[in-house]
SERO-4910 file (N, C-alpha, C, O; in steps of 0.05 Angstrom, whole numbers):
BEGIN
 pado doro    nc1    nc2    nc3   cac1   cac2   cac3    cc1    cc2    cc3    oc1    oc2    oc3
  Unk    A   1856   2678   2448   1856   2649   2441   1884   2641   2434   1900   2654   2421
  Unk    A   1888   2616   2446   1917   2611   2439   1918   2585   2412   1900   2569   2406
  Unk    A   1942   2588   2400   1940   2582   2379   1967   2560   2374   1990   2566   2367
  Unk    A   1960   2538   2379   1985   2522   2375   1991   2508   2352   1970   2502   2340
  Unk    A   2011   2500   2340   2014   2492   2313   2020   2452   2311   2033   2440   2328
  Unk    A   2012   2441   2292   2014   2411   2293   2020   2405   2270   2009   2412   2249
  Unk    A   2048   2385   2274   2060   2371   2255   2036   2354   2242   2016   2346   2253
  Unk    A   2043   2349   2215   2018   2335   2205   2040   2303   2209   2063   2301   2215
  Unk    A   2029   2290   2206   2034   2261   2208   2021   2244   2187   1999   2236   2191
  Unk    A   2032   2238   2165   2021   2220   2142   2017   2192   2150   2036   2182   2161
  Unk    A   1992   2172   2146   1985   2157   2153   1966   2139   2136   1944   2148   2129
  Unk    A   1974   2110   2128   1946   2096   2110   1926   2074   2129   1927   2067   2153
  Unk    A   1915   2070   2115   1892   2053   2121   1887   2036   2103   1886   2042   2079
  Unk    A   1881   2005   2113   1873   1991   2095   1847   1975   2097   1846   1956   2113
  Unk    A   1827   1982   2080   1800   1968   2078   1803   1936   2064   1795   1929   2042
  Unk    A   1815   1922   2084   1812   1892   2064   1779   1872   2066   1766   1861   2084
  Unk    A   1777   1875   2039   1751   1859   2042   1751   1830   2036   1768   1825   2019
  Unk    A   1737   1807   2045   1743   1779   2041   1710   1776   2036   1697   1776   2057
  Unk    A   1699   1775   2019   1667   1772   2002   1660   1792   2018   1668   1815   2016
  Unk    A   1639   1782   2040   1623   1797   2054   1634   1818   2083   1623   1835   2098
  Unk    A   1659   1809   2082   1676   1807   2108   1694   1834   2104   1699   1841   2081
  Unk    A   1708   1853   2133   1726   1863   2130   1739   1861   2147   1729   1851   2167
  Unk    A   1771   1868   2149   1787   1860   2164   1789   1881   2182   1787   1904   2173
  Unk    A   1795   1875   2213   1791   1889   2229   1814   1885   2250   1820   1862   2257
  Unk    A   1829   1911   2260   1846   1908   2292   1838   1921   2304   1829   1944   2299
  Unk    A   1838   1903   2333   1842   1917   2354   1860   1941   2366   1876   1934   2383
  Unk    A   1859   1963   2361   1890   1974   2368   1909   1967   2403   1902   1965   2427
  Unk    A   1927   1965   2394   1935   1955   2417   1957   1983   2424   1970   1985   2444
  Unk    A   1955   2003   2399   1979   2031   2414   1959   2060   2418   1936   2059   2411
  Unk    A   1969   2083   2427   1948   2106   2420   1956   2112   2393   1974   2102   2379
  Unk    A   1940   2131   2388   1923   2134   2399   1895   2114   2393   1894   2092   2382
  Unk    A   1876   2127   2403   1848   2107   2396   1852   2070   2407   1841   2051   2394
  Unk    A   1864   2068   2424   1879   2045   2442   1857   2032   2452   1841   2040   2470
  Unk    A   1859   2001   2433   1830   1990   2450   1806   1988   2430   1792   1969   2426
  Unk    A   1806   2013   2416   1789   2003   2397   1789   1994   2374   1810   2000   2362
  Unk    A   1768   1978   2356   1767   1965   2337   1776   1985   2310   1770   2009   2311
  Unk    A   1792   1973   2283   1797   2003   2270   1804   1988   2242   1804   1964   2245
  Unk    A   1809   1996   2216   1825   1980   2196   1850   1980   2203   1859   1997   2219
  Unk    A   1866   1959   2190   1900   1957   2190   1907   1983   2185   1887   1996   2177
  Unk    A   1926   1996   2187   1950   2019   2171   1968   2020   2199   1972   2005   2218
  Unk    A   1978   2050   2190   2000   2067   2206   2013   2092   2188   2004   2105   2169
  Unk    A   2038   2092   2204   2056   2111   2183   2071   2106   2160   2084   2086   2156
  Unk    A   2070   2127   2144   2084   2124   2125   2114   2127   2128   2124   2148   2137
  Unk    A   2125   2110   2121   2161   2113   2124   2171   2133   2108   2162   2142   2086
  Unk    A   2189   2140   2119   2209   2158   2101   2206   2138   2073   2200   2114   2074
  Unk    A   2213   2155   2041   2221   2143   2020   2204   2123   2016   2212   2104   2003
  Unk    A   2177   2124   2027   2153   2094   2020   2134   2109   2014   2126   2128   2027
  Unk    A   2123   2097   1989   2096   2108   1984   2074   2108   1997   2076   2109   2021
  Unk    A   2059   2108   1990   2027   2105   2005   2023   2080   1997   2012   2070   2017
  Unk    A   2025   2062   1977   2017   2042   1967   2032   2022   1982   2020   2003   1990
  Unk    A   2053   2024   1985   2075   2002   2003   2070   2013   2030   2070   1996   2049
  Unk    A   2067   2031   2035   2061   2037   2077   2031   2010   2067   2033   1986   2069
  Unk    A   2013   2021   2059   1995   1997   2059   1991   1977   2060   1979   1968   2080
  Unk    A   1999   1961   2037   2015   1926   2040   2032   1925   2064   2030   1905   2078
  Unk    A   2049   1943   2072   2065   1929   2095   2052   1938   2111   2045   1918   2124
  Unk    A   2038   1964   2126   2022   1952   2155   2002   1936   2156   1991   1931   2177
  Unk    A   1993   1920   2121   1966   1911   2122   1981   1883   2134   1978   1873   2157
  Unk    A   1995   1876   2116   2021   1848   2131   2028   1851   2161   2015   1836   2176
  Unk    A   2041   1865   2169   2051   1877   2198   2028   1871   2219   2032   1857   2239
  Unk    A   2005   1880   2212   1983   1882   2235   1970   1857   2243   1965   1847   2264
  Unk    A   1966   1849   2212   1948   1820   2205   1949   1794   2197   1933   1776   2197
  Unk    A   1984   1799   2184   1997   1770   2171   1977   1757   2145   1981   1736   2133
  Unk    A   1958   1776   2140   1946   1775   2109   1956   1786   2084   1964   1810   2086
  Unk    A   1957   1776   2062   1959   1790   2033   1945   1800   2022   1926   1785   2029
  Unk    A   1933   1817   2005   1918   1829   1990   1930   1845   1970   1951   1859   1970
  Unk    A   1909   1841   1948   1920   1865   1921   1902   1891   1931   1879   1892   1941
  Unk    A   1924   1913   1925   1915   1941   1934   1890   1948   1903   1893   1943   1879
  Unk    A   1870   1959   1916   1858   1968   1887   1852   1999   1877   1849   2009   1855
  Unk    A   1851   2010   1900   1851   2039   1888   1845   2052   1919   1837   2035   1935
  Unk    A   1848   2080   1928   1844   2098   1940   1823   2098   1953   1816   2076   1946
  Unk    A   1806   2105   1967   1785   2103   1982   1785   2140   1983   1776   2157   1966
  Unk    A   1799   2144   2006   1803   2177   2011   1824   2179   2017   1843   2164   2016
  Unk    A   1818   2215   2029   1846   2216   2045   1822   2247   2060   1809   2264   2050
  Unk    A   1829   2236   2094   1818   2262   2107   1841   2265   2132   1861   2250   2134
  Unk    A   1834   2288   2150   1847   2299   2159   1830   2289   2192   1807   2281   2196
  Unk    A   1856   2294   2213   1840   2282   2242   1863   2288   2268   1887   2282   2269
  Unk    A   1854   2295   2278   1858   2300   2306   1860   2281   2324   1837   2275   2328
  Unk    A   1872   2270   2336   1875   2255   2368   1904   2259   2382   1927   2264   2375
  Unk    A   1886   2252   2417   1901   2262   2430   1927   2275   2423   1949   2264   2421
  Unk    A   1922   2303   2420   1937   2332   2407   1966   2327   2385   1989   2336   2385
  Unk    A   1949   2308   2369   1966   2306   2344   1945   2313   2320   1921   2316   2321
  Unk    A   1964   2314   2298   1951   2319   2273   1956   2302   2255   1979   2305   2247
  Unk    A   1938   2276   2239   1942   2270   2228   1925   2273   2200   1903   2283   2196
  Unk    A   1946   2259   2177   1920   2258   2151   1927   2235   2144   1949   2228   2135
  Unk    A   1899   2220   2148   1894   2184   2135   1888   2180   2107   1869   2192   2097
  Unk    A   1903   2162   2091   1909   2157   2066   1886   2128   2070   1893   2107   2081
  Unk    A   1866   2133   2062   1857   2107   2057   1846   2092   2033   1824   2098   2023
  Unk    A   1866   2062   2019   1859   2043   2009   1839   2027   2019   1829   2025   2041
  Unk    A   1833   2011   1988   1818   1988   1995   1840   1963   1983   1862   1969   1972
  Unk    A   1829   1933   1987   1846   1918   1979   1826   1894   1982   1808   1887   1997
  Unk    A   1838   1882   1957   1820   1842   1961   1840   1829   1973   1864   1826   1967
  Unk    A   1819   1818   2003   1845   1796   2017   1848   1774   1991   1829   1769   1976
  Unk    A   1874   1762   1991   1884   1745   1979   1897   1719   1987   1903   1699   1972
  Unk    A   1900   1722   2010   1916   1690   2021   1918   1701   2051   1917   1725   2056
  Unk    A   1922   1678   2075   1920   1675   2103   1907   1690   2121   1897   1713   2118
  Unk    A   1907   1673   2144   1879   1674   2167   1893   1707   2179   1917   1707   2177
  Unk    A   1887   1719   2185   1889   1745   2203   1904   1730   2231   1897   1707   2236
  Unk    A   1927   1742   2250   1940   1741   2269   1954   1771   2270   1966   1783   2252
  Unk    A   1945   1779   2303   1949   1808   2300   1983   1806   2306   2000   1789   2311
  Unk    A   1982   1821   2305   2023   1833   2307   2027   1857   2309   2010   1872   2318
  Unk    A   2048   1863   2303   2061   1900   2303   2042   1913   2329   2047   1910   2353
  Unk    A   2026   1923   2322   2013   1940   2352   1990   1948   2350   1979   1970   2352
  Unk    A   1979   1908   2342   1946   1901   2338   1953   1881   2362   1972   1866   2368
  Unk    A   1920   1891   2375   1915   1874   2402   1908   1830   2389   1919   1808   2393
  Unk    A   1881   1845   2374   1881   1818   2357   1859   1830   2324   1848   1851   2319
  Unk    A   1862   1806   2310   1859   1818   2279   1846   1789   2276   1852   1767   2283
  Unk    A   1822   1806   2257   1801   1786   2248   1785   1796   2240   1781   1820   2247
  Unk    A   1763   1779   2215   1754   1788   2193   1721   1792   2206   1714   1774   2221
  Unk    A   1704   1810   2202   1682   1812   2213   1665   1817   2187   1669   1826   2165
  Unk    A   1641   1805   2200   1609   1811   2177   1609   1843   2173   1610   1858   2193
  Unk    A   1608   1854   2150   1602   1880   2144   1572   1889   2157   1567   1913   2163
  Unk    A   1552   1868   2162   1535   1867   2174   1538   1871   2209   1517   1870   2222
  Unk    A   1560   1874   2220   1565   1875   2253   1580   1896   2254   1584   1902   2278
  Unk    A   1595   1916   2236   1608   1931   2240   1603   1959   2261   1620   1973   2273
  Unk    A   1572   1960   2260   1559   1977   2278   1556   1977   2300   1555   1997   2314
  Unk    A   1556   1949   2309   1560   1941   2336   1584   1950   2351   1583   1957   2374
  Unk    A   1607   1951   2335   1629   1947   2344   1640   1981   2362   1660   1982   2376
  Unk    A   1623   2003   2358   1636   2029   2367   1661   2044   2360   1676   2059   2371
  Unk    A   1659   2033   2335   1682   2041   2318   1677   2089   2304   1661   2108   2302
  Unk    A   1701   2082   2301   1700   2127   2296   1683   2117   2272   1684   2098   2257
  Unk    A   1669   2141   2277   1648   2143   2257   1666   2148   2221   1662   2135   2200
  Unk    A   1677   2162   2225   1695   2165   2196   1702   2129   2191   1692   2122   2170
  Unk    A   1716   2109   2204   1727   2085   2197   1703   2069   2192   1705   2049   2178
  Unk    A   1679   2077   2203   1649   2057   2184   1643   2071   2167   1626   2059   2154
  Unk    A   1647   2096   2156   1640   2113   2132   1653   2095   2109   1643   2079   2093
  Unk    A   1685   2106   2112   1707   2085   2095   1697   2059   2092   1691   2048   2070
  Unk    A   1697   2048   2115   1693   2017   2102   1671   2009   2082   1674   1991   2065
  Unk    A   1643   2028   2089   1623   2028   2066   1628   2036   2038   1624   2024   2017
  Unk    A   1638   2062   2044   1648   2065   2005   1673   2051   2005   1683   2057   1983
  Unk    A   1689   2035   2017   1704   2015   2003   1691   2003   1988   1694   2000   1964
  Unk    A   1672   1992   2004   1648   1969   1993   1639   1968   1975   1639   1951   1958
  Unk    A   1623   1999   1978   1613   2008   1956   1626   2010   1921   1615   2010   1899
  Unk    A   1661   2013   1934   1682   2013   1904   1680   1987   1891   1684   1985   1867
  Unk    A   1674   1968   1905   1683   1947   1910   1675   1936   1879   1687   1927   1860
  Unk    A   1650   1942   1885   1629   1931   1858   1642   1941   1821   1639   1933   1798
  Unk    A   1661   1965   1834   1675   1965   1807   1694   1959   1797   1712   1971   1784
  Unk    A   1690   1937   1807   1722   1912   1797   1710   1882   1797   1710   1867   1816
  Unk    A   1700   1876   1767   1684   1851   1760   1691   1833   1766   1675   1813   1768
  Unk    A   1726   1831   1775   1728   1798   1787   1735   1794   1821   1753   1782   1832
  Unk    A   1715   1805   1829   1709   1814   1859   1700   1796   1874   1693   1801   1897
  Unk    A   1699   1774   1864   1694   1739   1875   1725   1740   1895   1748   1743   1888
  Unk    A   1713   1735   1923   1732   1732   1938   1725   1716   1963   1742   1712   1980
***
């Protein structure tokens, strides 16, 4: 068996919720190209996890949000890379979604249609226990 070795690649995610709603891109780069997914990317040299967040959540979607806490962090495979996804949640806070950086298009969907959409099974897991966090933060009127 051959045995090849993979750079890991650090990467966040951001679960922005607007009440019932989450924010959603199209990816428009690989991998996973085409399909529906939360905002993120990579983490920059000298940038936290918390700022890779806010700025691809800005970058992708031209939305604001306050970051609220961690979601996870798992490990993943595509086309023969290795990554590990850092995923936040966040309350949108101000403007309409317009995709950018290397979102096809960005827009807020019913948490209720997310199934439809054929999204990786891990990115509707996340977005549920975002949801689920969601409830423990009392001023969650959004």
């Amino acid at each position: 068996m051959r045995m090849t070795s993979k750079t890991r690649t650090d990467c966040v995610g951001v679960v922005c919720l607007r009440g019932n709603e989450v924010l959603l891109i199209q990816r428009g780069t690989a991998p996973r190209k085409g399909e529906w997914s939360i905002p993120g990317g990579r983490i920059e040299p000298n940038e936290t996890e918390s700022q890779a967040a806010l700025r691809e959540l800005t970058e992708e979607t031209s939305v604001t949000a306050d970051l609220l806490t961690k979601i996870t962090a798992l490990d993943a495979d595509f086309e023969g890379f290795h990554y590990r996804l850092h995923d936040y949640l966040a309350r949108w806070t101000d403007g309409e979604p317009v995709a950018g950086d290397d979102a096809d298009q960005a827009r807020f969907v019913a948490l209720t249609e997310i199934d439809a959409l054929g999204m990786w099974p891990e990115t509707v897991r996340v977005i549920r226990e975002g949801h689920a966090k969601m409830a423990l933060f009392s001023d969650n009127a959004a």
